[in-house]
C-alpha beads as a LAMMPS data file, in Angstrom:
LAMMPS data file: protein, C-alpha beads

129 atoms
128 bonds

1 atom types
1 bond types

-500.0 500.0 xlo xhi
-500.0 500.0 ylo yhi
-500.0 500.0 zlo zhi

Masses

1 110.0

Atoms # bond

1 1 1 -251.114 -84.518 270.185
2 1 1 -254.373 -82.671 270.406
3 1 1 -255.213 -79.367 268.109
4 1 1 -257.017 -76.220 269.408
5 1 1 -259.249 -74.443 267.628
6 1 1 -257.437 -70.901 268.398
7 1 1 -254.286 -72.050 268.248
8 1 1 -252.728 -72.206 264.931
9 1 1 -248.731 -73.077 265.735
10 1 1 -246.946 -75.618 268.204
11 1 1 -245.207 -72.541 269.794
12 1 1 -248.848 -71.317 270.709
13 1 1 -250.198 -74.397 271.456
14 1 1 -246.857 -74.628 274.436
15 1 1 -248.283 -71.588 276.328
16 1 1 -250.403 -74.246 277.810
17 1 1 -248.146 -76.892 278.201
18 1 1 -248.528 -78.132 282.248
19 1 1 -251.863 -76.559 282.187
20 1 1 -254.761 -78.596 283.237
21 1 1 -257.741 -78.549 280.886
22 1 1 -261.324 -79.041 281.374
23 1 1 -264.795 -79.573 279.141
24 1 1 -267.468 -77.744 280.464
25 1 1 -270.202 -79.678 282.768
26 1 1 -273.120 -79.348 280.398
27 1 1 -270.394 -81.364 277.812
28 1 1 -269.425 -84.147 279.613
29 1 1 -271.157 -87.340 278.379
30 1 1 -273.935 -89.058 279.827
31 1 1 -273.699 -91.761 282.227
32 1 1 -275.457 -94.984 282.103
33 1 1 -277.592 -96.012 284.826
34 1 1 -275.583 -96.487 288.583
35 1 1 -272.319 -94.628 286.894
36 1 1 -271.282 -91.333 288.383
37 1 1 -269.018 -88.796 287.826
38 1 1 -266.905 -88.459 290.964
39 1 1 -267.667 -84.219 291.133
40 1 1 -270.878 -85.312 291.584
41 1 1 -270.955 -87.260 294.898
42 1 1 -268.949 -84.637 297.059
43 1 1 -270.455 -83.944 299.805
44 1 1 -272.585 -86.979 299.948
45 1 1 -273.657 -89.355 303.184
46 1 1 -271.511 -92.921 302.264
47 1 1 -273.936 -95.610 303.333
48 1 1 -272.813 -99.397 303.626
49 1 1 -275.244 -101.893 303.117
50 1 1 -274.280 -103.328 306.542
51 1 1 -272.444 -100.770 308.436
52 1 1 -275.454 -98.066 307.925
53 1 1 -274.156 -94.412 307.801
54 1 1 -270.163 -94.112 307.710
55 1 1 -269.479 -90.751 306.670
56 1 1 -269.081 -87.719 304.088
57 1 1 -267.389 -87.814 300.805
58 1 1 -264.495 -85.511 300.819
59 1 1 -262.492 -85.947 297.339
60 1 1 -261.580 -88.282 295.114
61 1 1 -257.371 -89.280 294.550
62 1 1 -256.734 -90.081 290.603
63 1 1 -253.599 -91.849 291.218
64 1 1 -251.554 -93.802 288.797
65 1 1 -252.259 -97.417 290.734
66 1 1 -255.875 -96.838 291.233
67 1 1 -258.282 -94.017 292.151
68 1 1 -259.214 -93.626 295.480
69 1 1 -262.653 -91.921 297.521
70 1 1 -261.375 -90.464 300.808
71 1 1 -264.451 -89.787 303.155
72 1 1 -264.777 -88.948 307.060
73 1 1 -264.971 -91.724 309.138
74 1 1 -264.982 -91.317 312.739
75 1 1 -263.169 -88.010 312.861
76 1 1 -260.438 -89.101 310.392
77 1 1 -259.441 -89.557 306.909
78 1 1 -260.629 -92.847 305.373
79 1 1 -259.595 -93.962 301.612
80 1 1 -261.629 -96.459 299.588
81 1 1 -260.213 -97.950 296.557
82 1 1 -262.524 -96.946 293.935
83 1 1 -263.729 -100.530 292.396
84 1 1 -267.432 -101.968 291.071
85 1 1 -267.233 -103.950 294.260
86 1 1 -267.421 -101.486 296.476
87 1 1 -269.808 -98.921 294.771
88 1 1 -273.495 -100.136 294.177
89 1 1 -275.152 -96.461 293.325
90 1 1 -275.118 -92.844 293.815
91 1 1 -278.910 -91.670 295.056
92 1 1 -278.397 -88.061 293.814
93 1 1 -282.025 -87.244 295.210
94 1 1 -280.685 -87.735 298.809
95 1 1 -277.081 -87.450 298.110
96 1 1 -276.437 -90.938 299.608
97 1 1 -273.769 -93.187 297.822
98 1 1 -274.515 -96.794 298.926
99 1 1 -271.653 -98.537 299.186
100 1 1 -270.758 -102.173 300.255
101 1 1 -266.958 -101.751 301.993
102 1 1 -264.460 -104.715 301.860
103 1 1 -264.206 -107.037 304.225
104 1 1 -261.949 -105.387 306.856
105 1 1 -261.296 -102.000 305.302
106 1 1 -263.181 -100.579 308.355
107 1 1 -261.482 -102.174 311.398
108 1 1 -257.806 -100.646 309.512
109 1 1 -259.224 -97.222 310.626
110 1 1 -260.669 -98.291 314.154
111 1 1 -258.199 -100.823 315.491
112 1 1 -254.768 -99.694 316.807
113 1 1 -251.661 -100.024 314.317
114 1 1 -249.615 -101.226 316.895
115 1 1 -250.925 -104.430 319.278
116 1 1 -249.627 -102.602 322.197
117 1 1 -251.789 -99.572 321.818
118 1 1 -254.371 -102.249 322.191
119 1 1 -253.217 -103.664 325.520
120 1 1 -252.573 -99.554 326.686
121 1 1 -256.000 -99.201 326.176
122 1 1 -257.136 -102.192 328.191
123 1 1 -254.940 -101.423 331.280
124 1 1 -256.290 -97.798 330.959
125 1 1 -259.835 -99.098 331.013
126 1 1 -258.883 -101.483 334.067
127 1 1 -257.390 -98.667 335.844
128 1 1 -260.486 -96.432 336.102
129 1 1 -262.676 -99.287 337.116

Bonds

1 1 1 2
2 1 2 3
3 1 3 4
4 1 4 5
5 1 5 6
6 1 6 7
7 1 7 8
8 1 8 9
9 1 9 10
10 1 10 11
11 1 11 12
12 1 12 13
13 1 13 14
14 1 14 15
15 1 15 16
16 1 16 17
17 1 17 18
18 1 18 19
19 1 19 20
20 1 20 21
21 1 21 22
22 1 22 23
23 1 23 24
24 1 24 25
25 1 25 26
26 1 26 27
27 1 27 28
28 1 28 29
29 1 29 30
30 1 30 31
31 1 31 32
32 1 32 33
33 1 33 34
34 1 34 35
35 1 35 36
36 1 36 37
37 1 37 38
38 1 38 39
39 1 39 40
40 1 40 41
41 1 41 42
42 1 42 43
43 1 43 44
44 1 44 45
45 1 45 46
46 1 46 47
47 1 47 48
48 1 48 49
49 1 49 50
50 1 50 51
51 1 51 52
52 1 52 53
53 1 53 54
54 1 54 55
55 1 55 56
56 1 56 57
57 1 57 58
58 1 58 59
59 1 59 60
60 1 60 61
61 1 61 62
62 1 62 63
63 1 63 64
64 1 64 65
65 1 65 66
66 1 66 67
67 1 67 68
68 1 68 69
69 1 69 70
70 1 70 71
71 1 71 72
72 1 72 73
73 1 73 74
74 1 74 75
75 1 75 76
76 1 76 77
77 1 77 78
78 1 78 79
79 1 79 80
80 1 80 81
81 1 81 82
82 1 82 83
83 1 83 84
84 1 84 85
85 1 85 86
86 1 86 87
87 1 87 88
88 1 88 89
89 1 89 90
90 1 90 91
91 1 91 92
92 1 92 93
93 1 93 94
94 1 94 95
95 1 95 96
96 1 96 97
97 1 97 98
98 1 98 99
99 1 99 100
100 1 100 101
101 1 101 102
102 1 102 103
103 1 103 104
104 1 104 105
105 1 105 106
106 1 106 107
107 1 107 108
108 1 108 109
109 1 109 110
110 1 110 111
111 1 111 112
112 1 112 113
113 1 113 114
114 1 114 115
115 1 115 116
116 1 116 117
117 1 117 118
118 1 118 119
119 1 119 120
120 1 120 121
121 1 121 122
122 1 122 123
123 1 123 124
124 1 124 125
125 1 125 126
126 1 126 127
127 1 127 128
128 1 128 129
């Protein structure tokens, strides 16, 4: 249970029951050095320490398994699971988040889900030559 300053009785306190509630910016605590508050990074360039420029940060998904960023990546939706692995720091001077991606989490969104997509493609390519 949580208590309101204005509100002095349950049945008041129900008007806001479903009703998402937020502290003010200037409120929220301070971060310690490399944190971030996710707000914060939208809109910046992701950068992966061996991939080089990726894309833009779109959102963030709070979800009850984990939290995940989603950012453009080559004209479509990409999700990264929000762990200390993955993040290394937000530059907020250049609005770049360095990142360092998991091994593979970039060929999900460039290779084809299904293997014969794969060998469309080739006898496509074959085709025009």
């Amino acid at each position: 249970m949580i208590k309101f300053e204005d509100f002095k009785s349950i049945e008041q306190a129900e008007t806001l029951r479903n009703t998402s509630v937020y502290l003010p910016l200037n409120e929220l605590p301070e971060l310690e050095e490399g944190q971030f508050y996710f707000h914060a990074v939208i809109g910046y360039q992701v950068v992966d320490a061996q991939h080089g420029p990726l894309g833009i940060v779109k959102e963030f998904y709070d979800l009850p398994q984990q939290q995940l960023m989603v950012m453009d990546y080559l004209d479509q939706e990409m999700l990264v699971p929000v762990i200390d692995e993955v993040f290394v720091r937000a530059d907020h001077e250049a609005k770049i988040l360095h990142v360092n991606m998991p091994e593979g989490l970039l060929e999900v969104y460039t290779q084809p889900s299904n293997p014969n997509e794969a060998d469309d493609l080739d006898d496509a390519e074959e085709e025009e030559q």
